[in-house]
PyMOL Python script that loads the backbone (N, CA, C, O; Angstrom):
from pymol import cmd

cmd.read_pdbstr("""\
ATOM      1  N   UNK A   1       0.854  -1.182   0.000  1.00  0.00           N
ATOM      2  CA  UNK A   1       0.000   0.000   0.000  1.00  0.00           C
ATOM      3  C   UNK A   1       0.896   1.241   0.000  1.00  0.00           C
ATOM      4  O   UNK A   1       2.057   1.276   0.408  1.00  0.00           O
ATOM      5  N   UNK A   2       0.262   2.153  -0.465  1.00  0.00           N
ATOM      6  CA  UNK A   2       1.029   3.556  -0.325  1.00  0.00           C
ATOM      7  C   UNK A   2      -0.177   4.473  -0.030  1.00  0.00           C
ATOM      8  O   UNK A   2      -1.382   4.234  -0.108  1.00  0.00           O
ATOM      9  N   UNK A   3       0.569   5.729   0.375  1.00  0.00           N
ATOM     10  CA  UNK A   3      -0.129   7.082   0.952  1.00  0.00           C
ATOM     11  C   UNK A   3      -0.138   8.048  -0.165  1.00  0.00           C
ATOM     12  O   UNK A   3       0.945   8.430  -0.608  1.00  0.00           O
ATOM     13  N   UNK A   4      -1.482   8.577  -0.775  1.00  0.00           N
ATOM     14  CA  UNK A   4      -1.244   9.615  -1.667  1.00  0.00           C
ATOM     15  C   UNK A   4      -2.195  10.629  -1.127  1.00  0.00           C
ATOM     16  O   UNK A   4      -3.289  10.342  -0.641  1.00  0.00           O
ATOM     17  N   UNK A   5      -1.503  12.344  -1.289  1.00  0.00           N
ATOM     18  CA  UNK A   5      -2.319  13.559  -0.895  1.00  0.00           C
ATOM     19  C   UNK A   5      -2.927  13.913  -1.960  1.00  0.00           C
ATOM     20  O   UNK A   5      -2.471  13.871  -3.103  1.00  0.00           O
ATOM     21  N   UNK A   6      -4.399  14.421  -1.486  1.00  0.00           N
ATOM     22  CA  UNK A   6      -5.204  15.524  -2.217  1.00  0.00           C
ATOM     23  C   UNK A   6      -5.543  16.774  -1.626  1.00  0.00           C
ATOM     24  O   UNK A   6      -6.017  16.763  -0.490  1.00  0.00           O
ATOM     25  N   UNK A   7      -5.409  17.610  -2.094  1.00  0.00           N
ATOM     26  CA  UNK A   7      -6.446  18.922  -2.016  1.00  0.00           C
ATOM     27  C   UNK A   7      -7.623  19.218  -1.451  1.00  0.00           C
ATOM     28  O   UNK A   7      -8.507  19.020  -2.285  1.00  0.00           O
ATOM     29  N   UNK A   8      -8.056  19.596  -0.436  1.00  0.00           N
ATOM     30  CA  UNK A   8      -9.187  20.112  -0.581  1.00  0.00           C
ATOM     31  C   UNK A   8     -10.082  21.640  -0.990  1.00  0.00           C
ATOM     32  O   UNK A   8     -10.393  22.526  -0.194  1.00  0.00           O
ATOM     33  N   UNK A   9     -10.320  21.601  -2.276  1.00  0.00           N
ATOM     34  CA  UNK A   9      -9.884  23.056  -3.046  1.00  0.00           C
ATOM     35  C   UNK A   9     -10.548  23.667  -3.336  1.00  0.00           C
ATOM     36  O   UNK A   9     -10.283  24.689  -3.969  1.00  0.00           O
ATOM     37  N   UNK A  10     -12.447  23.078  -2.783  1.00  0.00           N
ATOM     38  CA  UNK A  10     -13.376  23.907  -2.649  1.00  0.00           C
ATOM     39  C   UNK A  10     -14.697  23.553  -1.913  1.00  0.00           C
ATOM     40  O   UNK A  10     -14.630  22.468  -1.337  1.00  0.00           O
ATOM     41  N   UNK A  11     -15.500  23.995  -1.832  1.00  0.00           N
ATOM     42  CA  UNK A  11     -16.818  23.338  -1.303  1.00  0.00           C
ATOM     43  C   UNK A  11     -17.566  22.121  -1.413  1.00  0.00           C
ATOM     44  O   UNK A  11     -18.052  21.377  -0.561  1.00  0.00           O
ATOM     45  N   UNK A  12     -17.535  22.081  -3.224  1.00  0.00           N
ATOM     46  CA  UNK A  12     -17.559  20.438  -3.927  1.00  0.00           C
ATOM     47  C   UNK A  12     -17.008  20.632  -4.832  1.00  0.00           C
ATOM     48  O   UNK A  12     -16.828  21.669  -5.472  1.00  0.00           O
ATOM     49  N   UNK A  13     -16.504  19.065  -5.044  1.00  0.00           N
ATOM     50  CA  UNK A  13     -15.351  18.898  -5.786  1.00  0.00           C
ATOM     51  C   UNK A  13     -15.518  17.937  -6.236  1.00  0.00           C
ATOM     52  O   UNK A  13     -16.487  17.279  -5.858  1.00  0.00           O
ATOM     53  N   UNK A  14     -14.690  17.459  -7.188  1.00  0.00           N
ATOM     54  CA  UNK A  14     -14.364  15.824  -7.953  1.00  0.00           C
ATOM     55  C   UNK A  14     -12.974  15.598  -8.077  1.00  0.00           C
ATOM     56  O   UNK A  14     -12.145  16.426  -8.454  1.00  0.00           O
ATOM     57  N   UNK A  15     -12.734  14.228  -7.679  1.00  0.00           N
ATOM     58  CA  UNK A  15     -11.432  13.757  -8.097  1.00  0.00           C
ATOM     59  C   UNK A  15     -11.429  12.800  -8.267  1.00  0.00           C
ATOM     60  O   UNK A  15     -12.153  12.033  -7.631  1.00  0.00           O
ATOM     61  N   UNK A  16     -10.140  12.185  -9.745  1.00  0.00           N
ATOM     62  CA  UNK A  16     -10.121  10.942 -10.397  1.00  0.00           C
ATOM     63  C   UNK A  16      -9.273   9.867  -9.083  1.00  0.00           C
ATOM     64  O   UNK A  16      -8.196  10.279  -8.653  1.00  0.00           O
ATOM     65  N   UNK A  17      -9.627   9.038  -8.741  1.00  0.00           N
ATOM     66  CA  UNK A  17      -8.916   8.315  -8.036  1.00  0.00           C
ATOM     67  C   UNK A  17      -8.532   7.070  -8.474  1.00  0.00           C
ATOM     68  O   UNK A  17      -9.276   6.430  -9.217  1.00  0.00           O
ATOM     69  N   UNK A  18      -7.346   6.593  -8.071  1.00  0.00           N
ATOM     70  CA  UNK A  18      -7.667   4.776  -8.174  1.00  0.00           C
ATOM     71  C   UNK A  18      -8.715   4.488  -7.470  1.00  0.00           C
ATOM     72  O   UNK A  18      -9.208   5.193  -6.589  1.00  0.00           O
ATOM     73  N   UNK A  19      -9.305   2.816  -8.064  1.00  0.00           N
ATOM     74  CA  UNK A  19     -10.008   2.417  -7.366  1.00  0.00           C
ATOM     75  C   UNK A  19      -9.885   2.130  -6.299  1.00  0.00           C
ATOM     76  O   UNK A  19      -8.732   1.869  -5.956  1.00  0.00           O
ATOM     77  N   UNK A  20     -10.816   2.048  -5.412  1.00  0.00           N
ATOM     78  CA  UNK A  20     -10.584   0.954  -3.778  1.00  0.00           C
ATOM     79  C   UNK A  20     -10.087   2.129  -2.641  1.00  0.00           C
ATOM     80  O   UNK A  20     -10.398   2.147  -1.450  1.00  0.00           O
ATOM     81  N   UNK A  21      -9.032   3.319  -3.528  1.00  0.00           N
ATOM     82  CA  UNK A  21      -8.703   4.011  -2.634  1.00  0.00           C
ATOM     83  C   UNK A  21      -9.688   4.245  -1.158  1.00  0.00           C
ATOM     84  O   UNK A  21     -10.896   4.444  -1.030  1.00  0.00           O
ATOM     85  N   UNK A  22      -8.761   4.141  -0.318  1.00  0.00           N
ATOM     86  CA  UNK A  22      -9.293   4.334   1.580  1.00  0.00           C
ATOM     87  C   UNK A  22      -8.930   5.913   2.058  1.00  0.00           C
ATOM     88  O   UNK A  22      -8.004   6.719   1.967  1.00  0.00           O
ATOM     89  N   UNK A  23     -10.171   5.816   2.579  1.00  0.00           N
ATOM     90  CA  UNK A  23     -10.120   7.732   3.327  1.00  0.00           C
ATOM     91  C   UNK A  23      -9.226   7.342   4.375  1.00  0.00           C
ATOM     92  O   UNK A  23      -9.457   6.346   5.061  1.00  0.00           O
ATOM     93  N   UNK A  24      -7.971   8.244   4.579  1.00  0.00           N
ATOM     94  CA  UNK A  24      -7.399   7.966   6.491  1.00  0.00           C
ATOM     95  C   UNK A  24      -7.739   9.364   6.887  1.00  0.00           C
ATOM     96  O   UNK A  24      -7.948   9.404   8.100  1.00  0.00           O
ATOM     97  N   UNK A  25      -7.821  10.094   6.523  1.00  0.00           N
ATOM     98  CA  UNK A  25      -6.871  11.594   7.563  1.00  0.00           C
ATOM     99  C   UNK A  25      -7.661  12.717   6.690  1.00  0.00           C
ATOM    100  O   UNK A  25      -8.028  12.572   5.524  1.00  0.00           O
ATOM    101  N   UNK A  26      -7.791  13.538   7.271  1.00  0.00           N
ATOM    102  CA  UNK A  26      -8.261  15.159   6.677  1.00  0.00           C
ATOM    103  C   UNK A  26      -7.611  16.455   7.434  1.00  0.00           C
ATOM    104  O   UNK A  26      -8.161  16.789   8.484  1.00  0.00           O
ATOM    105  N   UNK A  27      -6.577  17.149   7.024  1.00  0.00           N
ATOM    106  CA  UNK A  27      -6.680  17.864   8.218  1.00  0.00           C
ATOM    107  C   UNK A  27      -5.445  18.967   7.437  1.00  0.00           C
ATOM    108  O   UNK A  27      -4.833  18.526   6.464  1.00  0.00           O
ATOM    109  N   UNK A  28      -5.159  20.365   7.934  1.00  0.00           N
ATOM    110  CA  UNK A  28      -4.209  21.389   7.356  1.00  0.00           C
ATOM    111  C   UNK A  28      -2.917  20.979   7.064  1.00  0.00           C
ATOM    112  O   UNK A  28      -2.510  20.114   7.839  1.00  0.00           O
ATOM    113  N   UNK A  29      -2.231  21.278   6.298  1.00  0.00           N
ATOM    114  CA  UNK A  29      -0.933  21.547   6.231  1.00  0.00           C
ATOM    115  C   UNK A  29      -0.449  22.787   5.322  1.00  0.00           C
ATOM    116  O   UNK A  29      -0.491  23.231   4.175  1.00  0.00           O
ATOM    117  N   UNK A  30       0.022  23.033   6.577  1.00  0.00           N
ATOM    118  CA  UNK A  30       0.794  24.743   5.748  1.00  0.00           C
ATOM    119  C   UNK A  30      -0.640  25.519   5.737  1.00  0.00           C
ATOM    120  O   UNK A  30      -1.413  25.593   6.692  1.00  0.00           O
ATOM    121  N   UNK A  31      -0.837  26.136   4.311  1.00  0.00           N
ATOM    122  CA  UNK A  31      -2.006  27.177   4.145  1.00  0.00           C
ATOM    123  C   UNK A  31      -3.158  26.298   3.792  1.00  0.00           C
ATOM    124  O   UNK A  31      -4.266  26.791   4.005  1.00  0.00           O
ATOM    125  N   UNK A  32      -3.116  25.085   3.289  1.00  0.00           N
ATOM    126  CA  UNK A  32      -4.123  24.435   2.570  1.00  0.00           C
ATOM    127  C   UNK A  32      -4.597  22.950   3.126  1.00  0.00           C
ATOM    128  O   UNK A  32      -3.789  22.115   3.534  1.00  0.00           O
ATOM    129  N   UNK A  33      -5.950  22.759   3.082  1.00  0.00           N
ATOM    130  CA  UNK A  33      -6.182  21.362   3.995  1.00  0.00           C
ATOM    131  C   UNK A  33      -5.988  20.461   2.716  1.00  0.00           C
ATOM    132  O   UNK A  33      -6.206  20.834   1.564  1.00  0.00           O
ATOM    133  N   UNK A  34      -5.532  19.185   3.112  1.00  0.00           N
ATOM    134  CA  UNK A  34      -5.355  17.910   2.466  1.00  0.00           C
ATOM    135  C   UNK A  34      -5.943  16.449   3.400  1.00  0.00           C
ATOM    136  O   UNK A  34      -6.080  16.209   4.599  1.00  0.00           O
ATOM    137  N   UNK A  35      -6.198  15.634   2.047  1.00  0.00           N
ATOM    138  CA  UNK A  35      -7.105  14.723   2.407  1.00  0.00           C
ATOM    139  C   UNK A  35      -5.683  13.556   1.766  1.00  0.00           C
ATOM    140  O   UNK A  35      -5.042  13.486   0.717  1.00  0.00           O
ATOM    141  N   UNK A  36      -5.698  12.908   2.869  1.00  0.00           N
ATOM    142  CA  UNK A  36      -4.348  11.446   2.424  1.00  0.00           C
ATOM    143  C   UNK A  36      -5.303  10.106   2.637  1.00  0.00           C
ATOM    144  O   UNK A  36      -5.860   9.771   3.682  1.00  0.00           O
ATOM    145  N   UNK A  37      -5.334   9.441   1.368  1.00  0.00           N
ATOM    146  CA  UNK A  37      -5.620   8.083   1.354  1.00  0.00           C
ATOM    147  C   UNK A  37      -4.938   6.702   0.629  1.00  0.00           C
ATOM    148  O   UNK A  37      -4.379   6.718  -0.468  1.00  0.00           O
ATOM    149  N   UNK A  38      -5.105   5.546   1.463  1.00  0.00           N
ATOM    150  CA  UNK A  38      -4.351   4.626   1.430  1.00  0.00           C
ATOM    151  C   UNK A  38      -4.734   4.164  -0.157  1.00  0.00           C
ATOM    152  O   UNK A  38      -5.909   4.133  -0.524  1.00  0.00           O
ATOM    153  N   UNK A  39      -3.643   3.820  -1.031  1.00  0.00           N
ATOM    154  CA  UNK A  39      -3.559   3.344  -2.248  1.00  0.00           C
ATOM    155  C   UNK A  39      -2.958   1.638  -2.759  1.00  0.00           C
ATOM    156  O   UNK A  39      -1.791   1.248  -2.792  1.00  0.00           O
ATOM    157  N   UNK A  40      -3.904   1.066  -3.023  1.00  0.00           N
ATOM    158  CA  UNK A  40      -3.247   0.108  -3.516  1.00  0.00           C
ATOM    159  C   UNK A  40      -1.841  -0.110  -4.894  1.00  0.00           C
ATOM    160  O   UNK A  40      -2.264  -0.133  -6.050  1.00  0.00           O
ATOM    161  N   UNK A  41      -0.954  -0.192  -4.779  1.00  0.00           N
ATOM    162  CA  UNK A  41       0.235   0.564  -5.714  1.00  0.00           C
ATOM    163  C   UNK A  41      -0.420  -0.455  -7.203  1.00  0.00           C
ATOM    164  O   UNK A  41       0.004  -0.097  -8.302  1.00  0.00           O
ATOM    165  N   UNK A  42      -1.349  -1.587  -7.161  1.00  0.00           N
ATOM    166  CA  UNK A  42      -1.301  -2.400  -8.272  1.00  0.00           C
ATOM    167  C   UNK A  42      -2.504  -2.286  -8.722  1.00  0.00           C
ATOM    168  O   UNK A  42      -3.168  -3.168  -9.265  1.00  0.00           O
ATOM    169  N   UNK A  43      -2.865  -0.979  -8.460  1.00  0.00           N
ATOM    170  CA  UNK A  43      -4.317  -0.238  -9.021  1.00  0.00           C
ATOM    171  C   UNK A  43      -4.140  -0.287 -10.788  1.00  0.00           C
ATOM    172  O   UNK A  43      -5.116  -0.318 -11.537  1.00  0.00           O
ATOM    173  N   UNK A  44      -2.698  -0.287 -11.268  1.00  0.00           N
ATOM    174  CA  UNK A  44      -2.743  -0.048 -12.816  1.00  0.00           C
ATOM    175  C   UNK A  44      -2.564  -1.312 -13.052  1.00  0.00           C
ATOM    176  O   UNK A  44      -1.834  -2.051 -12.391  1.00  0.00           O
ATOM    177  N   UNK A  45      -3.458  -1.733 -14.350  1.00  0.00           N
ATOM    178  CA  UNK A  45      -3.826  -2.599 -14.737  1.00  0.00           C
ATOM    179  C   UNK A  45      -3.641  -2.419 -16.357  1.00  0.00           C
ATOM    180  O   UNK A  45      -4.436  -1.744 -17.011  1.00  0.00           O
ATOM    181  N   UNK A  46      -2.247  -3.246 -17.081  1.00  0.00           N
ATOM    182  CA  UNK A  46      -1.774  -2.974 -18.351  1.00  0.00           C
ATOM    183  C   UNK A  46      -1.703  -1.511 -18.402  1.00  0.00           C
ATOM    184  O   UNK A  46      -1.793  -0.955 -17.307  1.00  0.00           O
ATOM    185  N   UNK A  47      -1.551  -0.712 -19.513  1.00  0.00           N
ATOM    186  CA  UNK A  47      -2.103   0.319 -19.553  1.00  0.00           C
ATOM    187  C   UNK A  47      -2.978   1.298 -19.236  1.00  0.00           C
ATOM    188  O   UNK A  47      -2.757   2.506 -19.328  1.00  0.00           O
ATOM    189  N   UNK A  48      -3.641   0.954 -18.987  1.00  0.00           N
ATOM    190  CA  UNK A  48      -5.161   1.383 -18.025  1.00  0.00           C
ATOM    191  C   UNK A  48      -5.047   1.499 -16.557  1.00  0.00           C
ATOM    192  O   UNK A  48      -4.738   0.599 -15.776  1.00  0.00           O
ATOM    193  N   UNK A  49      -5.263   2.410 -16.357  1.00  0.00           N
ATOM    194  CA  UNK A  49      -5.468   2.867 -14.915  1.00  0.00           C
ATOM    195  C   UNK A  49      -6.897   2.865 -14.614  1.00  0.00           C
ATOM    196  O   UNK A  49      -7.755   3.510 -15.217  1.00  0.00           O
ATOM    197  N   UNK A  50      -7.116   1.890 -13.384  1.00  0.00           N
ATOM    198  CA  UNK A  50      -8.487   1.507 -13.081  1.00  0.00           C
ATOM    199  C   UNK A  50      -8.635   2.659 -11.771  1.00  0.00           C
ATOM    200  O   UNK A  50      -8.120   2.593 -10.654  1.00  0.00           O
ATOM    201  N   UNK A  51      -9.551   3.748 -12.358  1.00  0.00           N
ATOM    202  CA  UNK A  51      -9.833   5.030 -11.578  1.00  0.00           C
ATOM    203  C   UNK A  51     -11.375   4.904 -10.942  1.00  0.00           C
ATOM    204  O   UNK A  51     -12.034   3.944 -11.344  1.00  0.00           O
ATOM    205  N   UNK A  52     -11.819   5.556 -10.248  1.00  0.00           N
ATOM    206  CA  UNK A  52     -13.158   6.244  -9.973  1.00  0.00           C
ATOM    207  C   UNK A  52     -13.237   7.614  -9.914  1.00  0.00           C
ATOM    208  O   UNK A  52     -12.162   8.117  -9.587  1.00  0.00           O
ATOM    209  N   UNK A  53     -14.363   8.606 -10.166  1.00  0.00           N
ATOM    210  CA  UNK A  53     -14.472   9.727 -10.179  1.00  0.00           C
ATOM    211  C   UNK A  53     -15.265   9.807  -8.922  1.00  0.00           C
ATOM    212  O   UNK A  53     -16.320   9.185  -8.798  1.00  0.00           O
ATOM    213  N   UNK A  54     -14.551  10.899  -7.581  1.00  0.00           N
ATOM    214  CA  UNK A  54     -15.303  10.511  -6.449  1.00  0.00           C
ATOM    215  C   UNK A  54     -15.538  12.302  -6.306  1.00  0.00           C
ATOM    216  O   UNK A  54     -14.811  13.259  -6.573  1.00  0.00           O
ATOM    217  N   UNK A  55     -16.940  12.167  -5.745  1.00  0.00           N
ATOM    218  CA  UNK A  55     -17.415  13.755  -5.405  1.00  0.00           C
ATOM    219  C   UNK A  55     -17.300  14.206  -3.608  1.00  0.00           C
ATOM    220  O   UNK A  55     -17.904  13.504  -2.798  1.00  0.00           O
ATOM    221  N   UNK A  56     -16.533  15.337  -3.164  1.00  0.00           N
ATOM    222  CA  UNK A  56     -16.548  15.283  -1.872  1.00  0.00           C
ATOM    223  C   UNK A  56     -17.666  16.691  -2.292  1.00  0.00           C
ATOM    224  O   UNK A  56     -18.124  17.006  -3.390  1.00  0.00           O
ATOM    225  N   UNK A  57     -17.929  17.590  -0.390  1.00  0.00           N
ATOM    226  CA  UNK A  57     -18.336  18.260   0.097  1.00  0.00           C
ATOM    227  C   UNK A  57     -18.057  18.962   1.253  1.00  0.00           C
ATOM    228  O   UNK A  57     -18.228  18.400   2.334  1.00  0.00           O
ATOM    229  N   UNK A  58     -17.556  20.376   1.188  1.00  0.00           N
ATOM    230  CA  UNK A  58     -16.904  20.611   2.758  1.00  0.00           C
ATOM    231  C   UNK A  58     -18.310  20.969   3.581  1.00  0.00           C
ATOM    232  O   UNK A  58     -19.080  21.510   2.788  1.00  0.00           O
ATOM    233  N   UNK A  59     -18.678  20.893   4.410  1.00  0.00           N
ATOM    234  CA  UNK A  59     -19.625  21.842   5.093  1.00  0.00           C
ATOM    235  C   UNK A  59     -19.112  22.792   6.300  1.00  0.00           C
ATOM    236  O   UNK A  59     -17.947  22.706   6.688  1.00  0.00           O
ATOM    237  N   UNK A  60     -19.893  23.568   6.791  1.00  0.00           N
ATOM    238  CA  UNK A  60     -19.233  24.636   7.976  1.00  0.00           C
ATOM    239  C   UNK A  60     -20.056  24.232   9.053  1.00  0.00           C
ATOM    240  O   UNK A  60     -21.142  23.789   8.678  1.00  0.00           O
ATOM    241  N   UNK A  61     -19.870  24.246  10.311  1.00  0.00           N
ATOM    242  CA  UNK A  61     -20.694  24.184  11.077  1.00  0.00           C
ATOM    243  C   UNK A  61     -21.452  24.675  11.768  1.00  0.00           C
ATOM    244  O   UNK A  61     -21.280  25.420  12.732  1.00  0.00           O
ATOM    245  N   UNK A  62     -22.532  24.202  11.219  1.00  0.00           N
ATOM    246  CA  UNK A  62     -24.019  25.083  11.650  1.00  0.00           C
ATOM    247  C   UNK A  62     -24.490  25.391  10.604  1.00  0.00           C
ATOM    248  O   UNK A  62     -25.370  26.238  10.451  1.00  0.00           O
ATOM    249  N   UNK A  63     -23.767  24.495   9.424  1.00  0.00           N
ATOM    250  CA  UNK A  63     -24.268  25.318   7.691  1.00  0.00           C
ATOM    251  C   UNK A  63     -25.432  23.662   7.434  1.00  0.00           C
ATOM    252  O   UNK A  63     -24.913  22.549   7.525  1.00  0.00           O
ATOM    253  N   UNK A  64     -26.821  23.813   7.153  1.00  0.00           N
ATOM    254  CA  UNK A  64     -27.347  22.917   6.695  1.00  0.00           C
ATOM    255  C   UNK A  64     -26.514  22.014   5.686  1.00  0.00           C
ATOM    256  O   UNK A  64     -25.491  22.478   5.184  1.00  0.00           O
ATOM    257  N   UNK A  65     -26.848  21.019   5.455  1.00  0.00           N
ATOM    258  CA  UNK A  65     -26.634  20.191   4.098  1.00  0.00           C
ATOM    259  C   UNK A  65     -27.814  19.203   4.070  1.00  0.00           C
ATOM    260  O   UNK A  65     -28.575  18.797   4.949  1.00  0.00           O
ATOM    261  N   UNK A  66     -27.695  18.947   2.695  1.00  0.00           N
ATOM    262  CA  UNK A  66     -28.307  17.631   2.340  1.00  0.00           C
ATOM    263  C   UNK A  66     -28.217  17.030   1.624  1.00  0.00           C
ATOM    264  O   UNK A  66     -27.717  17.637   0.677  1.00  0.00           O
ATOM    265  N   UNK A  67     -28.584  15.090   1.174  1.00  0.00           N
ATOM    266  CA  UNK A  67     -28.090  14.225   0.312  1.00  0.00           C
ATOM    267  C   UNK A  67     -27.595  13.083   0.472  1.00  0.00           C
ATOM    268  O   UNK A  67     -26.619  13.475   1.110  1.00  0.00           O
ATOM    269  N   UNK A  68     -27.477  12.155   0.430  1.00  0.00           N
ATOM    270  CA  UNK A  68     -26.757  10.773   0.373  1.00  0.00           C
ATOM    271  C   UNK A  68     -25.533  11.253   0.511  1.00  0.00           C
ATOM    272  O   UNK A  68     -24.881  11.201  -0.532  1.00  0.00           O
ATOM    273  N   UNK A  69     -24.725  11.918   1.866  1.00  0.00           N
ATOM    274  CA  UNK A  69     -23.343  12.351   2.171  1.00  0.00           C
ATOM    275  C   UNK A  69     -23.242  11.624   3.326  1.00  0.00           C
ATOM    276  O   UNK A  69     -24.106  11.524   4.197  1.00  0.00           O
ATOM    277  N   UNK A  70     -21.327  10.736   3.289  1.00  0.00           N
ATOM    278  CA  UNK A  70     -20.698  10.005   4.104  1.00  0.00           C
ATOM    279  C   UNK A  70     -19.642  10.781   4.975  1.00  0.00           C
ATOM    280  O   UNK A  70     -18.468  11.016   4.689  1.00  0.00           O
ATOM    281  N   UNK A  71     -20.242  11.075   5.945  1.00  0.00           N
ATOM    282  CA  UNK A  71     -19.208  11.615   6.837  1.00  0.00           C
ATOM    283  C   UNK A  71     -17.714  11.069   6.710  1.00  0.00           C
ATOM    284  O   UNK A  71     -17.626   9.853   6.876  1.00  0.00           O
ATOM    285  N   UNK A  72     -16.535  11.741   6.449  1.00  0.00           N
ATOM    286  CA  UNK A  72     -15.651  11.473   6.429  1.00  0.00           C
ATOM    287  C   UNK A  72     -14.440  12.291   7.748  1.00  0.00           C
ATOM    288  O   UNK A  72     -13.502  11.612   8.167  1.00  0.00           O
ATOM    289  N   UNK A  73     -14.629  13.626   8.213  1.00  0.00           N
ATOM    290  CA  UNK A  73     -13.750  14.112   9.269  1.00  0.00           C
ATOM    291  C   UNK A  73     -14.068  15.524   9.312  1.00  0.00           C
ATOM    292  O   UNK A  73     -14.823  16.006   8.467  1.00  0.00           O
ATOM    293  N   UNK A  74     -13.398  16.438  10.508  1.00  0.00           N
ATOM    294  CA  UNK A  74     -13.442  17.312  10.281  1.00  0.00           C
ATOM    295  C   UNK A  74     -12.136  18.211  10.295  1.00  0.00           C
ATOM    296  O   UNK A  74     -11.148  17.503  10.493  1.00  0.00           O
ATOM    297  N   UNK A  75     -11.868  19.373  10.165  1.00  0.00           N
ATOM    298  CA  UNK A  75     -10.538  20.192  10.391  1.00  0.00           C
ATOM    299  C   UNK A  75     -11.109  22.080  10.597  1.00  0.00           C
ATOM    300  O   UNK A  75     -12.074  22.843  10.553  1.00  0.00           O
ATOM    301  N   UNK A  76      -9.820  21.986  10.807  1.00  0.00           N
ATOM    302  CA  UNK A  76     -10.216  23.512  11.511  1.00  0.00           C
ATOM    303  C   UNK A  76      -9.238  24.746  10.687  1.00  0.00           C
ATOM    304  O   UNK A  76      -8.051  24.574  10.409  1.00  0.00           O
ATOM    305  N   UNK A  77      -9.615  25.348  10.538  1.00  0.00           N
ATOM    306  CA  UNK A  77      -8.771  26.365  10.064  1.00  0.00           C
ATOM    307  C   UNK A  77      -9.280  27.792  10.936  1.00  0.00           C
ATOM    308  O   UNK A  77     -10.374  28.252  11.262  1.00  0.00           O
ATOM    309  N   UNK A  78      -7.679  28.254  11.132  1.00  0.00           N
ATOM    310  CA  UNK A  78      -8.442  29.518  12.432  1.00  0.00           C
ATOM    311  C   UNK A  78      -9.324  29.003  13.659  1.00  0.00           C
ATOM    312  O   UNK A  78      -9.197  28.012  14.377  1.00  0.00           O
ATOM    313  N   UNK A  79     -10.347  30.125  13.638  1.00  0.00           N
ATOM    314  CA  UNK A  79     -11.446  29.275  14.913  1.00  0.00           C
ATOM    315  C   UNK A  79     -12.704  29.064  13.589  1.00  0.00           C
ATOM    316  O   UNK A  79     -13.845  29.415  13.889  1.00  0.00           O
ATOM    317  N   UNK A  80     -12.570  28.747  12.792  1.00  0.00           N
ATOM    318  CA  UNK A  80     -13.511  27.863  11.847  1.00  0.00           C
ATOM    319  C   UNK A  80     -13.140  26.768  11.770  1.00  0.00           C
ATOM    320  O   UNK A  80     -11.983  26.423  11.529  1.00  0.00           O
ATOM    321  N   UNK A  81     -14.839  25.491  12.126  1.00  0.00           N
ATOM    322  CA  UNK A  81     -14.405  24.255  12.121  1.00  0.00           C
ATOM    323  C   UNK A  81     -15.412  23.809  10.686  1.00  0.00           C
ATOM    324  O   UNK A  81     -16.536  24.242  10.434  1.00  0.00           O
ATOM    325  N   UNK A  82     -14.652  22.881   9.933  1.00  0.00           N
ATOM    326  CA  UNK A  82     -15.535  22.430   8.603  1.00  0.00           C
ATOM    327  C   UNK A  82     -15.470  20.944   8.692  1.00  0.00           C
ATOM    328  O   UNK A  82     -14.561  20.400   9.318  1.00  0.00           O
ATOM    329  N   UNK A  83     -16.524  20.184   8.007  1.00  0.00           N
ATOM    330  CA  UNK A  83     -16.297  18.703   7.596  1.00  0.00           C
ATOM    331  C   UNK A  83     -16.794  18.391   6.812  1.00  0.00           C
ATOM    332  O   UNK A  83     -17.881  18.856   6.470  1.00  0.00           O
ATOM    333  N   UNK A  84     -16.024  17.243   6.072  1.00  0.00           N
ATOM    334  CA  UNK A  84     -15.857  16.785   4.877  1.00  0.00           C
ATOM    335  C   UNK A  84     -16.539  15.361   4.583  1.00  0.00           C
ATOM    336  O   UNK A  84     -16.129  14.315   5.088  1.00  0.00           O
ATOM    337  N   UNK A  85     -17.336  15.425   3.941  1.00  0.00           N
ATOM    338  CA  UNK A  85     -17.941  14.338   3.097  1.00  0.00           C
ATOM    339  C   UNK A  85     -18.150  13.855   1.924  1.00  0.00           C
ATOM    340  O   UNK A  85     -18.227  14.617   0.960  1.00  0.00           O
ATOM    341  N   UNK A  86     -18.278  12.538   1.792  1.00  0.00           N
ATOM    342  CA  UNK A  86     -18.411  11.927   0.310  1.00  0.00           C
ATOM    343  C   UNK A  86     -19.356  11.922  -0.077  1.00  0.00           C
ATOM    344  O   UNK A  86     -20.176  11.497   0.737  1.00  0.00           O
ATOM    345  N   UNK A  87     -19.997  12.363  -1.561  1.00  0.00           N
ATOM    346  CA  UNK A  87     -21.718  12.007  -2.183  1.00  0.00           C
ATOM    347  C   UNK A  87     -21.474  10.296  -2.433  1.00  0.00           C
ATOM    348  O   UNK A  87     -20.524   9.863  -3.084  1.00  0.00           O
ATOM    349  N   UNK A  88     -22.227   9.670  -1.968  1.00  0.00           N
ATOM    350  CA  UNK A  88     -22.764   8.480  -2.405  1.00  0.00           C
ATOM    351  C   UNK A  88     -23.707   8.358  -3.180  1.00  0.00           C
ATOM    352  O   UNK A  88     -24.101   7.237  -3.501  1.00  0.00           O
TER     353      UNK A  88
END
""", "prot")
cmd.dss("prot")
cmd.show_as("cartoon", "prot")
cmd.util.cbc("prot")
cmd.orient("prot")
C-alpha cells in the first residue's frame, strides 16, 4: 500500500482516483487542507489505470446540508471548524 495527498480546493469537488482508494486523515498543512488516502500501488492494470471519479463536500458548522453524504472528518482552520464528506 502507499499514501497519496489531495487537495481540498473547494466546497464540492471531484477527483479521479484509483479504485478501492481508503479515506485515512483530513486535516491542514501549511495554508491548505489535504485529504491522504491509502492506495493500492497495483491499481494499474496494463495500460489502463483503473480510476473512480469521487465527489466530496466541505460543510461549515451550523451550515445545513443535504443528500446521500458520508461523513468522512473534520478540520479547523483559524477558529472555523468544517467537515468533509463523500456524495454516495
Amino acid at each position: 500500500m502507499t499514501i497519496w495527498k489531495y487537495p481540498v480546493c473547494q466546497k464540492e469537488f471531484s477527483l479521479t482516483m484509483p479504485r478501492g482508494a481508503k479515506f485515512l486523515s483530513v486535516q491542514p498543512q501549511h495554508e491548505d487542507i489535504q485529504m491522504w488516502f491509502s492506495i493500492d500501488p497495483g491499481f494499474r492494470v496494463g495500460p489502463e489505470e483503473l480510476t473512480d471519479v469521487r465527489v466530496f463536500r466541505v460543510v461549515a458548522t451550523g451550515e445545513e446540508y443535504e443528500g446521500n453524504l458520508e461523513y468522512l472528518g473534520a478540520f479547523q482552520t483559524g477558529r472555523f471548524v468544517f467537515h468533509l464528506f463523500e456524495k454516495k
